[in-house]
CHARMM-style PDB file with segment names, atoms N, HN, CA, C and O in Angstrom:
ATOM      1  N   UNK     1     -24.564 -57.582 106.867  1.00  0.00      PROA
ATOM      2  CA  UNK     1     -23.977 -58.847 106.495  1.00  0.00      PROA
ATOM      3  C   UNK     1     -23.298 -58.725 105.133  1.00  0.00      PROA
ATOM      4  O   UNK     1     -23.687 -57.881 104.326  1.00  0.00      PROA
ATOM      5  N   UNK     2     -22.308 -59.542 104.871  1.00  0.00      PROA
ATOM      6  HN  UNK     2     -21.992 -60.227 105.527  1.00  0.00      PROA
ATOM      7  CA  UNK     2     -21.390 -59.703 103.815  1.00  0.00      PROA
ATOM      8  C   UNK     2     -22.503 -60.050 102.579  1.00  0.00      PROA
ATOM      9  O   UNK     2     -23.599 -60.551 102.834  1.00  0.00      PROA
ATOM     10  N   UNK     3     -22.081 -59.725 101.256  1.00  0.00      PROA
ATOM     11  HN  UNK     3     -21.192 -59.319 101.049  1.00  0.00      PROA
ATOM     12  CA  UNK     3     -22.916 -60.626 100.278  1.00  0.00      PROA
ATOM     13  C   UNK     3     -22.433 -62.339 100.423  1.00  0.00      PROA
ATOM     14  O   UNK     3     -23.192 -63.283 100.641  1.00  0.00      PROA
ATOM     15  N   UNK     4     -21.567 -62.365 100.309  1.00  0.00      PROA
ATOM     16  HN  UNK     4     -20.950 -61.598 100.131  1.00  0.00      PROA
ATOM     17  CA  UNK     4     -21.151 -64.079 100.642  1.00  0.00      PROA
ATOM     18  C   UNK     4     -22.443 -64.814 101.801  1.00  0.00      PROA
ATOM     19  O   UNK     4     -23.299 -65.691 101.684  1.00  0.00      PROA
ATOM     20  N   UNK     5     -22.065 -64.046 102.723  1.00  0.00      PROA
ATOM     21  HN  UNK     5     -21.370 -63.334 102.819  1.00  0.00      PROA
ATOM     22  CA  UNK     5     -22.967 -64.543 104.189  1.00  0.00      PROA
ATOM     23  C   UNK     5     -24.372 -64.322 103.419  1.00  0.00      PROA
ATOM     24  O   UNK     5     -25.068 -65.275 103.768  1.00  0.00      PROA
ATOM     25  N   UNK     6     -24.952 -63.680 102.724  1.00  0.00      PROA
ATOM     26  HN  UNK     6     -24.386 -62.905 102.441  1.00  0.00      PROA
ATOM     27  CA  UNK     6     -26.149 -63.473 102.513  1.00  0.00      PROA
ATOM     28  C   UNK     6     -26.135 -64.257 101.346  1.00  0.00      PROA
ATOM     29  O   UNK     6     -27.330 -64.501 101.174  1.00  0.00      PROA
ATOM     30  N   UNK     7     -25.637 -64.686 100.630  1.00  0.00      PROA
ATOM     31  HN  UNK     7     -24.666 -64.488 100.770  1.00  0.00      PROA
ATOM     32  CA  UNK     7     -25.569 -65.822  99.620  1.00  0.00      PROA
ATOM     33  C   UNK     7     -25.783 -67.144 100.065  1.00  0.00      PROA
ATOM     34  O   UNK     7     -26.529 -67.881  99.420  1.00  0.00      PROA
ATOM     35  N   UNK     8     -25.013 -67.673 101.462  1.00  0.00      PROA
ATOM     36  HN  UNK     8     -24.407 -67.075 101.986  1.00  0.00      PROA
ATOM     37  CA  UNK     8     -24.745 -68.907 101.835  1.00  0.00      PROA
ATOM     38  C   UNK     8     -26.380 -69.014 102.603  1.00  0.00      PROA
ATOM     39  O   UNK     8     -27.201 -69.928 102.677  1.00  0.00      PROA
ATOM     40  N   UNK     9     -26.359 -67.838 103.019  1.00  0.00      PROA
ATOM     41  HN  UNK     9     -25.692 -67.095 102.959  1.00  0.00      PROA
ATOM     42  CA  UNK     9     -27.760 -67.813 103.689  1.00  0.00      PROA
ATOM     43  C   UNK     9     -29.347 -68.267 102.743  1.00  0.00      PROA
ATOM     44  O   UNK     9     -30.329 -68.835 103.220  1.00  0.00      PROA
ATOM     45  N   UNK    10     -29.186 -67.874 101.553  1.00  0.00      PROA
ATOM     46  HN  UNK    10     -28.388 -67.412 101.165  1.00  0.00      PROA
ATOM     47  CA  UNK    10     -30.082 -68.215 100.494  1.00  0.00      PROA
ATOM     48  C   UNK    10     -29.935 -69.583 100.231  1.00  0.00      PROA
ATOM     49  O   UNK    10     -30.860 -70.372 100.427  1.00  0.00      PROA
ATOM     50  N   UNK    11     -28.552 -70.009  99.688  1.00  0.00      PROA
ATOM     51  HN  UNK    11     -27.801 -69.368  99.528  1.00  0.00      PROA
ATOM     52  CA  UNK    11     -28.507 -71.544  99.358  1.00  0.00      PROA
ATOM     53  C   UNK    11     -28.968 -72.193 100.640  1.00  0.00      PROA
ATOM     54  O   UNK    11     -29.805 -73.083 100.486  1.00  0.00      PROA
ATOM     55  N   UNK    12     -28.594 -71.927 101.860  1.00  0.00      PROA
ATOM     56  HN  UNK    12     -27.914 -71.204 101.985  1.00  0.00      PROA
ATOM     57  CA  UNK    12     -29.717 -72.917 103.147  1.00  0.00      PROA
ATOM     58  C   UNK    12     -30.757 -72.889 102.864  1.00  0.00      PROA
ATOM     59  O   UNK    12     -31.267 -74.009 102.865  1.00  0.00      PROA
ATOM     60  N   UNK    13     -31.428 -72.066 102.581  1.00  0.00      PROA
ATOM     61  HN  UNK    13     -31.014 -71.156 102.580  1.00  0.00      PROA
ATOM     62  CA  UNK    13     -32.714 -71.884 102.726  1.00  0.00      PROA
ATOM     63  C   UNK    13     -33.392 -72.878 101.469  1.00  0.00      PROA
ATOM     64  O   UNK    13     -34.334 -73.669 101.515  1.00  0.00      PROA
ATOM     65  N   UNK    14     -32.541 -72.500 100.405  1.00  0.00      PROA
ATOM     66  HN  UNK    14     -31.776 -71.858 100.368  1.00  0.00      PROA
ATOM     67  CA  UNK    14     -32.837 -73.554  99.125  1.00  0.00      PROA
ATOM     68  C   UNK    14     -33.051 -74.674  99.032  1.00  0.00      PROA
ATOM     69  O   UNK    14     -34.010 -75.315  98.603  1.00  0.00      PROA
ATOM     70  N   UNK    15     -31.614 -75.066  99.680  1.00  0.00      PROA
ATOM     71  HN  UNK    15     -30.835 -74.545 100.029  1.00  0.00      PROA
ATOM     72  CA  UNK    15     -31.501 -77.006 100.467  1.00  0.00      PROA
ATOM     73  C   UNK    15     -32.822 -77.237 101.396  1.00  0.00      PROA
ATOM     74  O   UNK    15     -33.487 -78.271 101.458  1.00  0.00      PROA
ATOM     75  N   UNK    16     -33.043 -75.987 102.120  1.00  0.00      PROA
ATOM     76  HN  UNK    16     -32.503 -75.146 102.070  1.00  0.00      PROA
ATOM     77  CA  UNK    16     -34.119 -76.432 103.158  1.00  0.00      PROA
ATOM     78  C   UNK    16     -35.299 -76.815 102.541  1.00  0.00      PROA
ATOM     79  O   UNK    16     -35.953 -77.702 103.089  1.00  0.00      PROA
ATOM     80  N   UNK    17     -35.943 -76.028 100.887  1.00  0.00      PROA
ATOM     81  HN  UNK    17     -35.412 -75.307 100.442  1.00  0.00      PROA
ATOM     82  CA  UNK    17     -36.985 -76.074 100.396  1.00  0.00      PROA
ATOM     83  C   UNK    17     -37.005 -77.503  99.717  1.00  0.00      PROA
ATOM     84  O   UNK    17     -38.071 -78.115  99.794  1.00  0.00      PROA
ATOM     85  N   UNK    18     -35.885 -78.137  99.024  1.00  0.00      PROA
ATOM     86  HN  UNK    18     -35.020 -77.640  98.962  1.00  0.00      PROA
ATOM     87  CA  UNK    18     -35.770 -78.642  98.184  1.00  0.00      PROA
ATOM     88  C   UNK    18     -35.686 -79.630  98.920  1.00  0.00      PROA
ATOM     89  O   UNK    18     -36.212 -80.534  98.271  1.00  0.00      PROA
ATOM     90  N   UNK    19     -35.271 -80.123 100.103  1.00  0.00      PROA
ATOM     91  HN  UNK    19     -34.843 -79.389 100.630  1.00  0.00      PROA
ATOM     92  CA  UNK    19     -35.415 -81.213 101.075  1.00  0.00      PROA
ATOM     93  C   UNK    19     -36.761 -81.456 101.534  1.00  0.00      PROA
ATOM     94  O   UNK    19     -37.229 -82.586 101.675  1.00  0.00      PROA
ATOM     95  N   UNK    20     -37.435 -80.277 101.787  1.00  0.00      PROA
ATOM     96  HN  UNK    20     -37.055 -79.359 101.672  1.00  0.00      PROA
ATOM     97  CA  UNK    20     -38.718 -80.435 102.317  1.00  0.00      PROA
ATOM     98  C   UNK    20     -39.858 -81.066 101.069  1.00  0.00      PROA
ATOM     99  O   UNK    20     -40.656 -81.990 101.230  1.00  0.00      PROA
ATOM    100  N   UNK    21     -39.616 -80.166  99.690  1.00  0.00      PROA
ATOM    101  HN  UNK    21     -38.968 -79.415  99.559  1.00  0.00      PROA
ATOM    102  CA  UNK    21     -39.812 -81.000  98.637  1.00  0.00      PROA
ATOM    103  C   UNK    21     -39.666 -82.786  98.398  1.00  0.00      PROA
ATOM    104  O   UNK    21     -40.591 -83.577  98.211  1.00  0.00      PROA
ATOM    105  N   UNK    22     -38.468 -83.023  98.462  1.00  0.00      PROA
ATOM    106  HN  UNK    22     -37.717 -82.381  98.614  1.00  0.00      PROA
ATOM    107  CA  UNK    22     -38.468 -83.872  98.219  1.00  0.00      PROA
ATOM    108  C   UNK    22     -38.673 -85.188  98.914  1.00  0.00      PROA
ATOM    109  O   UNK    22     -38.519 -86.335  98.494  1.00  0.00      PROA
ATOM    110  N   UNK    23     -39.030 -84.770  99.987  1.00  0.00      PROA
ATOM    111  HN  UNK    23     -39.156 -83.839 100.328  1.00  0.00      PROA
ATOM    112  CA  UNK    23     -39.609 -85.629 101.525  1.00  0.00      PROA
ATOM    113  C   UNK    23     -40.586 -86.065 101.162  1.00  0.00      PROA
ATOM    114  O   UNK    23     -40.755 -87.274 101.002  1.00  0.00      PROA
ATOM    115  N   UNK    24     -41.734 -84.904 100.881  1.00  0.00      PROA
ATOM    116  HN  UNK    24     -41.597 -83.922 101.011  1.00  0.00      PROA
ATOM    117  CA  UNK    24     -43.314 -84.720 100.763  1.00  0.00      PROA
ATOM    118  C   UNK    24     -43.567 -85.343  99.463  1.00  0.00      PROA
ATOM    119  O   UNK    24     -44.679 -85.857  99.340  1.00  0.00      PROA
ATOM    120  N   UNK    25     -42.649 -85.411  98.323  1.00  0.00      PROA
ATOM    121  HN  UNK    25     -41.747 -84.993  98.423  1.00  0.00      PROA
ATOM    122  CA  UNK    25     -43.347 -85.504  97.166  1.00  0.00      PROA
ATOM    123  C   UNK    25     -42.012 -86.506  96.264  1.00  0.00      PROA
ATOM    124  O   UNK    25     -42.520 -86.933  95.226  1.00  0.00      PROA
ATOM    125  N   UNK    26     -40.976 -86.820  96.354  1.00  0.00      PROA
ATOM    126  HN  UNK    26     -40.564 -86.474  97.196  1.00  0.00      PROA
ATOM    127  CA  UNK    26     -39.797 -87.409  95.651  1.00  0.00      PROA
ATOM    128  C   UNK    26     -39.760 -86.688  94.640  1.00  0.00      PROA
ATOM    129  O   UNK    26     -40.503 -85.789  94.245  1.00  0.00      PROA
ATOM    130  N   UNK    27     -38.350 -87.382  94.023  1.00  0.00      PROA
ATOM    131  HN  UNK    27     -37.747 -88.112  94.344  1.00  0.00      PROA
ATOM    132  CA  UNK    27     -38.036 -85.972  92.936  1.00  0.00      PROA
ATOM    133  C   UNK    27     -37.341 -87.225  92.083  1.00  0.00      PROA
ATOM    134  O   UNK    27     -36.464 -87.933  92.578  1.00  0.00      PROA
ATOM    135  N   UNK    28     -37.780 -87.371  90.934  1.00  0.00      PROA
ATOM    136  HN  UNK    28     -38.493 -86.796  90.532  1.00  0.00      PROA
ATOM    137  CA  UNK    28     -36.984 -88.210  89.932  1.00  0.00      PROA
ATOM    138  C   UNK    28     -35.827 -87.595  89.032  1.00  0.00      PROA
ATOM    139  O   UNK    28     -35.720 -86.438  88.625  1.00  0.00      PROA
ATOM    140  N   UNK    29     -35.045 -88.616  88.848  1.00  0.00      PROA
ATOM    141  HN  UNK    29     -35.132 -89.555  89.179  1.00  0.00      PROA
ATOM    142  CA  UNK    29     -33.702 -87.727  87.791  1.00  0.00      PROA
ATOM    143  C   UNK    29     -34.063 -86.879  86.969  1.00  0.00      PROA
ATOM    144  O   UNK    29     -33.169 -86.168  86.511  1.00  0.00      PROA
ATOM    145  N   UNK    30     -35.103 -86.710  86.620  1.00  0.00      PROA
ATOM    146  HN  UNK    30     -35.830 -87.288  86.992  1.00  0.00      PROA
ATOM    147  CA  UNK    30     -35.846 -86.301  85.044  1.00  0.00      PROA
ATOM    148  C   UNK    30     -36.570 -85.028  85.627  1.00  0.00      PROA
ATOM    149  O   UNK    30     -36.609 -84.161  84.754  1.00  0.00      PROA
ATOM    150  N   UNK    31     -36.964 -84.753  86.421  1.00  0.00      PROA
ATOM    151  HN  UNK    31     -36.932 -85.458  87.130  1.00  0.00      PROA
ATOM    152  CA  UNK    31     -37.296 -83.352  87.513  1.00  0.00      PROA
ATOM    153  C   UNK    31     -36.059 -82.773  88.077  1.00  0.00      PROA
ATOM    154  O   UNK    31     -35.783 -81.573  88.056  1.00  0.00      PROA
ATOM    155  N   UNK    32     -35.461 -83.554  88.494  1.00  0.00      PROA
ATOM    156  HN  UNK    32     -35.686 -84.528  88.511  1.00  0.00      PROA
ATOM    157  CA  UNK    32     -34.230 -83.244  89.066  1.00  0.00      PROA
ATOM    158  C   UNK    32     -33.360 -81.756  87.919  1.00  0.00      PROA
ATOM    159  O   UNK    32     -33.418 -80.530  87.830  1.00  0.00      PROA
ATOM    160  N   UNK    33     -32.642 -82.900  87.269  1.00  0.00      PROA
ATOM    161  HN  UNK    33     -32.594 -83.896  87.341  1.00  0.00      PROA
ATOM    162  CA  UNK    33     -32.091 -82.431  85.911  1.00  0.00      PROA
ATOM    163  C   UNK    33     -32.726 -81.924  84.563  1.00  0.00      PROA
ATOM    164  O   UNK    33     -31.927 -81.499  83.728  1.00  0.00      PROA
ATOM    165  N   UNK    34     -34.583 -81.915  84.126  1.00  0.00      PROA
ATOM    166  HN  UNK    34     -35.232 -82.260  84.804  1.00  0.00      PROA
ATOM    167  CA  UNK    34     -34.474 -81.764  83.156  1.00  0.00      PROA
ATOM    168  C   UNK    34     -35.950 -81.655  83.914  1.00  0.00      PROA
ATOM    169  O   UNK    34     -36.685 -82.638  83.823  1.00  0.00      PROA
ATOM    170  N   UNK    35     -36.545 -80.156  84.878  1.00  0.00      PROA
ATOM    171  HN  UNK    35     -35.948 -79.357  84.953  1.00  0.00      PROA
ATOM    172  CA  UNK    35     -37.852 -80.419  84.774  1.00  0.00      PROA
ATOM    173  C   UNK    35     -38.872 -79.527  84.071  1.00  0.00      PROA
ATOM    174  O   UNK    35     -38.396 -78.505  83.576  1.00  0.00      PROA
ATOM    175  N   UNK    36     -40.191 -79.721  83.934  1.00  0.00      PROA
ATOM    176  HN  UNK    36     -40.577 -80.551  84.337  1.00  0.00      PROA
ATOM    177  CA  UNK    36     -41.101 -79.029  83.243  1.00  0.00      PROA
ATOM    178  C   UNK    36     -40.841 -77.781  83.132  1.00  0.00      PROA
ATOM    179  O   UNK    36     -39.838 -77.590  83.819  1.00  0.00      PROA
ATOM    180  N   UNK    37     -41.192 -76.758  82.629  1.00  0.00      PROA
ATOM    181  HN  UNK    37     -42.008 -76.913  82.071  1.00  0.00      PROA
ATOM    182  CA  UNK    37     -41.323 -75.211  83.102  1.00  0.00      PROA
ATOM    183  C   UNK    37     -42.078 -74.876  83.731  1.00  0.00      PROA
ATOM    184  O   UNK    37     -43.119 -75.258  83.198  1.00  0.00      PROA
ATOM    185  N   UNK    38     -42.324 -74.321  84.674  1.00  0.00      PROA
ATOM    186  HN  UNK    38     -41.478 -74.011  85.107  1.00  0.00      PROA
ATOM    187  CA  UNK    38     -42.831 -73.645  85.565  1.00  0.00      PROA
ATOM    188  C   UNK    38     -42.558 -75.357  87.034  1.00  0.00      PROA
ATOM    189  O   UNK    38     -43.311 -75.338  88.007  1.00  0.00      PROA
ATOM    190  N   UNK    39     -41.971 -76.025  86.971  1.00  0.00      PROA
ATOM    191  HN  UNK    39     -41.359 -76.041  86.180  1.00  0.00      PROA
ATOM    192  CA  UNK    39     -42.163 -77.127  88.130  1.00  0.00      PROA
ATOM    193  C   UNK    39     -41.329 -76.270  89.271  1.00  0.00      PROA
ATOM    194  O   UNK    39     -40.513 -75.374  89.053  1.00  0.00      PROA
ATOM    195  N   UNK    40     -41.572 -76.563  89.991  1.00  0.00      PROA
ATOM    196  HN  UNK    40     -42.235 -77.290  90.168  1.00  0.00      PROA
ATOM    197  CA  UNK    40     -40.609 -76.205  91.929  1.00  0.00      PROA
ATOM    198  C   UNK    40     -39.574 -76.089  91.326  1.00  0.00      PROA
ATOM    199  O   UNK    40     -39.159 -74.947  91.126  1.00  0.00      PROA
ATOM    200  N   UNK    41     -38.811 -77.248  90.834  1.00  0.00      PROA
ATOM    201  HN  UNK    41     -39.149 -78.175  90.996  1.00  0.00      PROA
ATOM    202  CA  UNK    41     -37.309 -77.328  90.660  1.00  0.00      PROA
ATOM    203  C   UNK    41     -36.981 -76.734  89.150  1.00  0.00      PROA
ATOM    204  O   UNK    41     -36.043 -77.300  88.589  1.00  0.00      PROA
ATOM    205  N   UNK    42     -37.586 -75.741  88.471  1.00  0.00      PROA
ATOM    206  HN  UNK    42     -38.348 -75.282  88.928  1.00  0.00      PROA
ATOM    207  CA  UNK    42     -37.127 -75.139  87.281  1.00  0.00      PROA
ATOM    208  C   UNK    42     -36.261 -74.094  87.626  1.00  0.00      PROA
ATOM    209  O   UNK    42     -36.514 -73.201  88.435  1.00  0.00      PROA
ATOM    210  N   UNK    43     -35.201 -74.240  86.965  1.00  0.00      PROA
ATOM    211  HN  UNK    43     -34.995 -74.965  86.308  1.00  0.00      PROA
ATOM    212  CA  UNK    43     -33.934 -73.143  87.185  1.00  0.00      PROA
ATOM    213  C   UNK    43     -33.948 -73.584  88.508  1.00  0.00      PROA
ATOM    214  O   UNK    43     -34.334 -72.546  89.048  1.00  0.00      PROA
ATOM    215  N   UNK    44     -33.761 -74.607  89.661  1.00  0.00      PROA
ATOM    216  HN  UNK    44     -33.448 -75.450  89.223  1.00  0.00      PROA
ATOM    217  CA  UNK    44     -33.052 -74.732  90.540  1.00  0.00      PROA
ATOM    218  C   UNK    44     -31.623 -74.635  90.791  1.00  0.00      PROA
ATOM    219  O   UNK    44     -31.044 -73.814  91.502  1.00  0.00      PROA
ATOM    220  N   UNK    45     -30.836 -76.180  89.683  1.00  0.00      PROA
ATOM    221  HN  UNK    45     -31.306 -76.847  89.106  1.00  0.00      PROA
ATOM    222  CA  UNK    45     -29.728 -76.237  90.027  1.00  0.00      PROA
ATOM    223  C   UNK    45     -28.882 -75.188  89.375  1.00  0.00      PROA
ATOM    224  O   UNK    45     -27.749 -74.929  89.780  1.00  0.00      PROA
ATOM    225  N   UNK    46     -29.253 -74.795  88.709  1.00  0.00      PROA
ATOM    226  HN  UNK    46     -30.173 -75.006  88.380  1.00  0.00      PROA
ATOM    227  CA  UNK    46     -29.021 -73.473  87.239  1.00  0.00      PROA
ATOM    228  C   UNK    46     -28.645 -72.314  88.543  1.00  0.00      PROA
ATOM    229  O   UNK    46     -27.520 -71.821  88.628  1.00  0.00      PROA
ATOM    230  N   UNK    47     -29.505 -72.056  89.293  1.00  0.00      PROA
ATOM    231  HN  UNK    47     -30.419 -72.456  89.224  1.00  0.00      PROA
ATOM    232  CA  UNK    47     -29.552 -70.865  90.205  1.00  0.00      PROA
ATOM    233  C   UNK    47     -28.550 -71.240  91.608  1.00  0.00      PROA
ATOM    234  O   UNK    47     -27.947 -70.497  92.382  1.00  0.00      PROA
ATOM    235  N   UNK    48     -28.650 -72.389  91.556  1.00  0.00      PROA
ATOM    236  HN  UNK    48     -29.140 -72.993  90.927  1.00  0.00      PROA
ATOM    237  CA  UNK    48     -27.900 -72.686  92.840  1.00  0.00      PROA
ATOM    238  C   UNK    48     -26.487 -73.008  92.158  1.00  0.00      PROA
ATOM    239  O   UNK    48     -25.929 -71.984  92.554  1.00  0.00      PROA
ATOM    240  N   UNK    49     -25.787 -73.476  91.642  1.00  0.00      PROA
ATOM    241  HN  UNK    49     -26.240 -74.308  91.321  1.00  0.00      PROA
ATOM    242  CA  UNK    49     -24.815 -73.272  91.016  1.00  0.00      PROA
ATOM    243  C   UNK    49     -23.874 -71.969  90.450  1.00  0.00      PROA
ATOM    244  O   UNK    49     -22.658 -72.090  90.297  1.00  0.00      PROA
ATOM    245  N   UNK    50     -24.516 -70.867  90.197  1.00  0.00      PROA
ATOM    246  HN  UNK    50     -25.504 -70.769  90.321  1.00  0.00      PROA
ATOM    247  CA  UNK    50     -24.650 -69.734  90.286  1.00  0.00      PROA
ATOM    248  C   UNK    50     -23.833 -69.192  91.249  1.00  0.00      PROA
ATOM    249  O   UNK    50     -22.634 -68.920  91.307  1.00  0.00      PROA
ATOM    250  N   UNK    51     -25.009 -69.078  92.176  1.00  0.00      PROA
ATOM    251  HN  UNK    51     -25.983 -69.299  92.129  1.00  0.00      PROA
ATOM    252  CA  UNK    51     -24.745 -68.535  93.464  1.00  0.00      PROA
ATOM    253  C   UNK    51     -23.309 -69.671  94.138  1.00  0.00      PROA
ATOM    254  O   UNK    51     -22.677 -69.027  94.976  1.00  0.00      PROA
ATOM    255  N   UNK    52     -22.746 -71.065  93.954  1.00  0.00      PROA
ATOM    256  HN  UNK    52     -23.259 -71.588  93.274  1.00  0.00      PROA
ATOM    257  CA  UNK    52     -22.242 -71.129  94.397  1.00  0.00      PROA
ATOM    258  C   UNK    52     -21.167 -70.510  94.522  1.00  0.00      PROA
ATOM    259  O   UNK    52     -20.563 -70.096  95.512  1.00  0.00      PROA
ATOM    260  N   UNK    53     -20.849 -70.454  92.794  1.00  0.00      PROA
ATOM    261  HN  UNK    53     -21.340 -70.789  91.990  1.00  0.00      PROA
ATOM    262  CA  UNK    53     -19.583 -70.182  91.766  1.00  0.00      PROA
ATOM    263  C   UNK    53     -19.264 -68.743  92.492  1.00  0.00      PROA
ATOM    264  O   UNK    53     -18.155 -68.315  92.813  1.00  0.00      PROA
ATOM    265  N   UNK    54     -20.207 -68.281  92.617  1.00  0.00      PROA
ATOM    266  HN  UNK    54     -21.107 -68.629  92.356  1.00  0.00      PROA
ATOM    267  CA  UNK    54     -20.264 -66.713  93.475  1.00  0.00      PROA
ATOM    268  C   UNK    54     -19.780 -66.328  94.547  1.00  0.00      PROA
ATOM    269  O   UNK    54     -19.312 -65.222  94.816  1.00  0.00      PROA
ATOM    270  N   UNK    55     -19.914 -67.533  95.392  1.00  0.00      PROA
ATOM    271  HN  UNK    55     -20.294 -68.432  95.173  1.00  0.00      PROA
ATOM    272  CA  UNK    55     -19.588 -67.645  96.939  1.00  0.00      PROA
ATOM    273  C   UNK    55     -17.677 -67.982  96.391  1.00  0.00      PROA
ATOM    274  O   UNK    55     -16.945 -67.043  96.701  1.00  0.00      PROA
ATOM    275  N   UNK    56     -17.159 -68.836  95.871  1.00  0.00      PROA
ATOM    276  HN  UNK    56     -17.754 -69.599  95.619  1.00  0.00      PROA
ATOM    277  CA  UNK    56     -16.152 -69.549  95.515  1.00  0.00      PROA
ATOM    278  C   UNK    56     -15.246 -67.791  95.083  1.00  0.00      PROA
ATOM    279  O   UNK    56     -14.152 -67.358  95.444  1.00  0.00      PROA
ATOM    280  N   UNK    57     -15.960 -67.395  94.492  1.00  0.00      PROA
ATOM    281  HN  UNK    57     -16.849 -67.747  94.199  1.00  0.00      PROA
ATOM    282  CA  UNK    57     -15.370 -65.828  94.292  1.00  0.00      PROA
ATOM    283  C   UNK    57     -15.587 -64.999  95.098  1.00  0.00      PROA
ATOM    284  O   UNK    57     -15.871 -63.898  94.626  1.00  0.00      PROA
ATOM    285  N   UNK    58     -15.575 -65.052  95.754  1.00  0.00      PROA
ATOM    286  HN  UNK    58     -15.344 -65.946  96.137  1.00  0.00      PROA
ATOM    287  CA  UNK    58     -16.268 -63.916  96.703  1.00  0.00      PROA
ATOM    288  C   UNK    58     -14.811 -64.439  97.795  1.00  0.00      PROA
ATOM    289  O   UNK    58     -13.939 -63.651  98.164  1.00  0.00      PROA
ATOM    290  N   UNK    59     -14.850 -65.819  98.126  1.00  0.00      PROA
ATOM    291  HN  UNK    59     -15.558 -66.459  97.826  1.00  0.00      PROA
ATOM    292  CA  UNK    59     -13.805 -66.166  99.091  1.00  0.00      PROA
ATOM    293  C   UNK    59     -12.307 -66.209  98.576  1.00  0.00      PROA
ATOM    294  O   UNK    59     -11.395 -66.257  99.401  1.00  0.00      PROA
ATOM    295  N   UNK    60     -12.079 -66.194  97.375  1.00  0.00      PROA
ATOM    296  HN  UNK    60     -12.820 -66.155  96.705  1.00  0.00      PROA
ATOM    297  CA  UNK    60     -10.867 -66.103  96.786  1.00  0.00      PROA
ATOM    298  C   UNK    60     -10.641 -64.797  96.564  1.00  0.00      PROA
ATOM    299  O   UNK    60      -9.490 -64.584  96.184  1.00  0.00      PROA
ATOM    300  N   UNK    61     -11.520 -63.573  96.693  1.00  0.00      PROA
ATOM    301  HN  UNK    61     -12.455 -63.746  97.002  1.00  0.00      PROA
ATOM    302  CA  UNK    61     -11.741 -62.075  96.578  1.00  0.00      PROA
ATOM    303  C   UNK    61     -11.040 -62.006  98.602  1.00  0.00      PROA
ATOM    304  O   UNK    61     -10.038 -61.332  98.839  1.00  0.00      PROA
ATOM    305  N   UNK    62     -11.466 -62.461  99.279  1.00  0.00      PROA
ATOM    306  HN  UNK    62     -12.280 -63.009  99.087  1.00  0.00      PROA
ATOM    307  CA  UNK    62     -11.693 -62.161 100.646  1.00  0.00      PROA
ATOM    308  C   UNK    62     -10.036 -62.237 100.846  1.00  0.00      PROA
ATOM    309  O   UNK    62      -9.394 -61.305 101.332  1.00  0.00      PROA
ATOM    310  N   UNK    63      -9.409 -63.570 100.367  1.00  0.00      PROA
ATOM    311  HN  UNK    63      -9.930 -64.326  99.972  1.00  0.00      PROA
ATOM    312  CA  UNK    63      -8.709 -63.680 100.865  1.00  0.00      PROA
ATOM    313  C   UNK    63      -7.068 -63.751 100.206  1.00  0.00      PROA
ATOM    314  O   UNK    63      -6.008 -64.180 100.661  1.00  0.00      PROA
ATOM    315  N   UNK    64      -7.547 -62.956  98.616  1.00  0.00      PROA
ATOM    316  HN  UNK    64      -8.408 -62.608  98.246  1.00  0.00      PROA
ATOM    317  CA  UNK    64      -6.378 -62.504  97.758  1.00  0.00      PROA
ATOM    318  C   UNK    64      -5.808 -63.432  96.913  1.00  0.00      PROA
ATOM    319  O   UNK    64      -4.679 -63.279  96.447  1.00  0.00      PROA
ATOM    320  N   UNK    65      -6.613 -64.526  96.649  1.00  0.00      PROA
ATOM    321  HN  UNK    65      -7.530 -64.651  97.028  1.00  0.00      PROA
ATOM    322  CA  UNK    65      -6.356 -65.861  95.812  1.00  0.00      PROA
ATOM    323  C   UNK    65      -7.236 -65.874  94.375  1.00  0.00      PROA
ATOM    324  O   UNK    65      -8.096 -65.056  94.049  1.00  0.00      PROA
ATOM    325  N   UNK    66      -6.802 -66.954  93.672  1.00  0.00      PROA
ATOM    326  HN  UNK    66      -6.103 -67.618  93.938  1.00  0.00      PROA
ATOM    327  CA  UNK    66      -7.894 -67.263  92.393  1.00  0.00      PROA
ATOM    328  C   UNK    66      -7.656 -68.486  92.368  1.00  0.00      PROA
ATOM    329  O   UNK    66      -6.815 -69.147  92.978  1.00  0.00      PROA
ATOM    330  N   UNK    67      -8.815 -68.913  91.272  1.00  0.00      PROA
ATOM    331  HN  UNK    67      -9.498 -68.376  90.776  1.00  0.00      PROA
ATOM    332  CA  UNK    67      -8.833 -69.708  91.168  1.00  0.00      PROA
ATOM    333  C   UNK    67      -8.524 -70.483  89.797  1.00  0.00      PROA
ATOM    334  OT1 UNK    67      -8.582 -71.712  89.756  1.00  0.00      PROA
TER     335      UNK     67
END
């Protein structure tokens, strides 16, 4: 598999955790954006953002564009 495909494949899996999280337990703005250290969602959006910016390059790499 591509790194892209194996990237997009991680962020599902992320959404999947972070949904299942937030089903079971809610997630306030303040967890969300600004939570404890060591909480579920530390370095979440930090990491998923990341990896998006990654994917966004990876497809402008694929297909001879920038951004």
């Amino acid at each position: 598999m591509s790194e892209k495909t194996n990237l997009i494949k991680e962020m599902l899996e992320m959404q999947k955790k972070f949904m299942e999280y937030e089903h079971g337990h809610g997630v306030t703005q303040e967890e969300y954006f600004a939570p404890n250290s060591g909480h579920v969602l530390d370095g979440y959006r930090q990491k998923y953002a990341e990896m998006a910016m990654k994917v966004v390059d990876l497809a402008h790499a694929e297909k001879g564009s920038r951004r």
